[in-house]
C-alpha positions in Angstrom: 0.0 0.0 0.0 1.4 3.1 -0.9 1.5 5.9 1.2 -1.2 8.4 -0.1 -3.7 5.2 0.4 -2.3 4.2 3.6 -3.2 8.2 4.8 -6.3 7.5 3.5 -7.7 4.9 5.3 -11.3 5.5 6.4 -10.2 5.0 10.2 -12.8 5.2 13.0 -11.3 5.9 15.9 -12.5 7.2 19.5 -15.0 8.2 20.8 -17.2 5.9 19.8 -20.7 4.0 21.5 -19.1 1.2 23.6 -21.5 -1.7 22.6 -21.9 -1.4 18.8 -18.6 0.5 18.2 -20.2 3.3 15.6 -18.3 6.5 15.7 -20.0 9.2 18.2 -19.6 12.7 19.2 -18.2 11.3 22.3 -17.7 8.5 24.5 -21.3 6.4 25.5 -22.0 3.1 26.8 -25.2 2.5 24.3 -26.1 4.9 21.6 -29.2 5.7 20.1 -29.0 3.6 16.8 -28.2 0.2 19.2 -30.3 0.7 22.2 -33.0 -1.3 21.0 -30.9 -3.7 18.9 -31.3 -7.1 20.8 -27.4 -8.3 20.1 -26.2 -11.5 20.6 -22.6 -9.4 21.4 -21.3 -7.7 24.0 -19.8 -5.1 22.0 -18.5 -4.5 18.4 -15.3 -3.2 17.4 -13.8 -2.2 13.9 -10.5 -0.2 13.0 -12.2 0.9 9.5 -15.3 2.5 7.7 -16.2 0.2 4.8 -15.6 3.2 2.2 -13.1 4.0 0.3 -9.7 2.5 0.7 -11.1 0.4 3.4 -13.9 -1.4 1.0 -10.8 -1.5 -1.6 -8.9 -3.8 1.3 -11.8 -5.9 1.6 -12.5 -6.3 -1.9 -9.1 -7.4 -2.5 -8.7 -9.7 -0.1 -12.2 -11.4 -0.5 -12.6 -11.5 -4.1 -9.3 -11.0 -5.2 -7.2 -13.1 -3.0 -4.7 -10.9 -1.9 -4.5 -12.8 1.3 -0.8 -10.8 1.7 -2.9 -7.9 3.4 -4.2 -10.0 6.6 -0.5 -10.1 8.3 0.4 -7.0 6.6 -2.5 -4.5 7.3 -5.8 -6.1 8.6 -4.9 -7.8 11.6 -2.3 -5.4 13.1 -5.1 -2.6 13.0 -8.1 -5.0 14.0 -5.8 -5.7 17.1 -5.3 -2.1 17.8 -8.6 -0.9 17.8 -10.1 -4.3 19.8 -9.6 -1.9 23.0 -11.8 -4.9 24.7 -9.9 -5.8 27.8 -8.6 -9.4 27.4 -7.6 -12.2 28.0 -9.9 -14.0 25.6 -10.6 -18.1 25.2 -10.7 -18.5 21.7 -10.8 -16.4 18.7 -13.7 -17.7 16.6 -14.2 -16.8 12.6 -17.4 -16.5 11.4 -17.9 -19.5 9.0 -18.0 -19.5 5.2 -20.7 -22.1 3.4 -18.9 -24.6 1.8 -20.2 -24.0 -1.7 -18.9 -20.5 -1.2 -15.3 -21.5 0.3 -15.1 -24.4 -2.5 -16.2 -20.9 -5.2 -13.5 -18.3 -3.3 -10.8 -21.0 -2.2 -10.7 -19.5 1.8 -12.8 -18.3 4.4 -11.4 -14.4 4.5 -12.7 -14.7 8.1 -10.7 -17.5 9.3 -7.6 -15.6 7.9 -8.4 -12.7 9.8 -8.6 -14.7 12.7 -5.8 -16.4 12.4 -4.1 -13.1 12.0 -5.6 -11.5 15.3 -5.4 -14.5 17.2 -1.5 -14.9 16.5 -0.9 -11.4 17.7 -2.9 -12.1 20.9 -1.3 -15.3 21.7 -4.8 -16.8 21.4 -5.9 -19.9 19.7 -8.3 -20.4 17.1 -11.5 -22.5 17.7 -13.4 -24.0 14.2 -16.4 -24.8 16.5 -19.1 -22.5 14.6 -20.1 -24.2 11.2 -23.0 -23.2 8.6 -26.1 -25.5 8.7 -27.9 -23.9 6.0 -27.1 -22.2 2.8 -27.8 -18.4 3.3 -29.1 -15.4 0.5 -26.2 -13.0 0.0 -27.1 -10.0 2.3 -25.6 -7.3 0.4 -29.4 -6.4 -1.0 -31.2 -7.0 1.9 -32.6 -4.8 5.0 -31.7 -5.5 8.5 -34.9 -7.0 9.2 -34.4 -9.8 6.1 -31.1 -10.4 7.2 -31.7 -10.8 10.4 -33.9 -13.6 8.9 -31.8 -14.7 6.2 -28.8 -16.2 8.9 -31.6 -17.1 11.6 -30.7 -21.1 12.8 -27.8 -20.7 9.8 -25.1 -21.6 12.3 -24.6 -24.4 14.7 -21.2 -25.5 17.4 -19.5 -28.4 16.5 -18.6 -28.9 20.3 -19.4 -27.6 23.9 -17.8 -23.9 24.7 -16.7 -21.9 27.7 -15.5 -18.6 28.6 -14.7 -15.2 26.5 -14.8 -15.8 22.7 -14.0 -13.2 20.5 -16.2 -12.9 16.8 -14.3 -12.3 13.6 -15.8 -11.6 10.5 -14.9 -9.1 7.6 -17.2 -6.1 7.7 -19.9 -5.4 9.8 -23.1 -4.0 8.3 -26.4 -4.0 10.4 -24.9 -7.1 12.9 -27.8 -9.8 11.8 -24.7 -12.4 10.8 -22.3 -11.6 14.1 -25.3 -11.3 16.3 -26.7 -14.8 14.8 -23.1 -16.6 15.4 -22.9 -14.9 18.8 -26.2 -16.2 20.2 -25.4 -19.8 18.6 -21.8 -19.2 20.7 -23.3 -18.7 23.5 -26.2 -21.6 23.1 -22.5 -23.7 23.0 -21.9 -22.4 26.6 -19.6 -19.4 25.6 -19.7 -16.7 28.7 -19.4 -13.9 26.9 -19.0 -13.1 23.1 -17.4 -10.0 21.7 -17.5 -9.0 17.6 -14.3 -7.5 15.9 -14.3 -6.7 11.8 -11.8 -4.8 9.5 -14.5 -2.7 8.5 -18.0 -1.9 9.2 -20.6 0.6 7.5 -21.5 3.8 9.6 
């Protein structure tokens, strides 16, 4: 990444609403566009807006493959701006339906993962797996996504403790809130969300 597109980076930043993450005038526990959001999260963090060069890194990465920007970009900022006190369990990645990981060749969430969970001294846990074959959200509203992923996701195996969520962008929540409430179905604790990028 040069340096005029590294400057450019959508970055989110502080202060921002402590649950959901979105960027606010300053500092909150629950803001006004997640208070009545039933998440299945404790809180959601993201080091990017999903505009600009930020949607560019995505897009590369998913669709792409330049799987090169995970060690190099992704998960050194993802880490940064986790600002969730640790230690955590497990990191988790939000699963990929095997038609589409057979069509892409990777799960881009897993990578991610992998990537955060190295720099954390944290191991990875495959546990979460899709059960059903989803719509692509991109078109939808929160409300159909919300039932698009509902019963999508199941655990392979009994959980415990903290587990930290990683997907790829964060949008209205219906995928990461979905995987989350399966997590803690499993016996997780507590389940927090973290993503590259996520809309604002």
């Amino acid at each position: 990444m040069c340096r005029v597109c590294f400057e450019a980076l959508p970055r989110i930043g502080r202060p921002s609403c402590g649950r959901c993450g979105i960027p606010a005038a300053f500092e909150m526990r629950v803001c006004e566009a997640c208070k009545t959001v039933d998440f299945g999260f404790e809180s959601a963090r993201a080091p990017l807006r999903y505009e600009g060069v930020g949607k560019e890194i995505v897009h590369a990465l998913k669709y792409r493959g330049y799987t090169r920007v995970v060690e190099k970009l992704a998960a050194p900022l993802m880490a940064e701006a986790l600002g969730v006190p640790g230690p955590f369990d497990a990191v988790v990645p939000v699963p990929l339906h095997r038609a589409r990981k057979r069509k892409r060749g990777f799960n881009q969430a897993a990578l991610l993962a992998r990537g955060v969970a190295g720099r954390m001294n944290t191991p990875v846990s495959d546990t979460l797996q899709v059960v059903r074959s989803t719509r692509d959200q991109v078109e939808l509203s929160a409300a159909e996504r919300r039932a698009n992923v509902a019963g999508a996701f199941a655990a392979k195996a009994p959980l415990r403790g903290r587990l930290l969520l990683v997907d790829d962008v964060l949008t209205t929540g219906a995928t990461l809130s979905a995987c989350a409430d399966t997590l803690i179905e499993a016996g997780a604790a507590e389940v927090h969300s973290l993503t590259l990028c996520r809309t604002c």
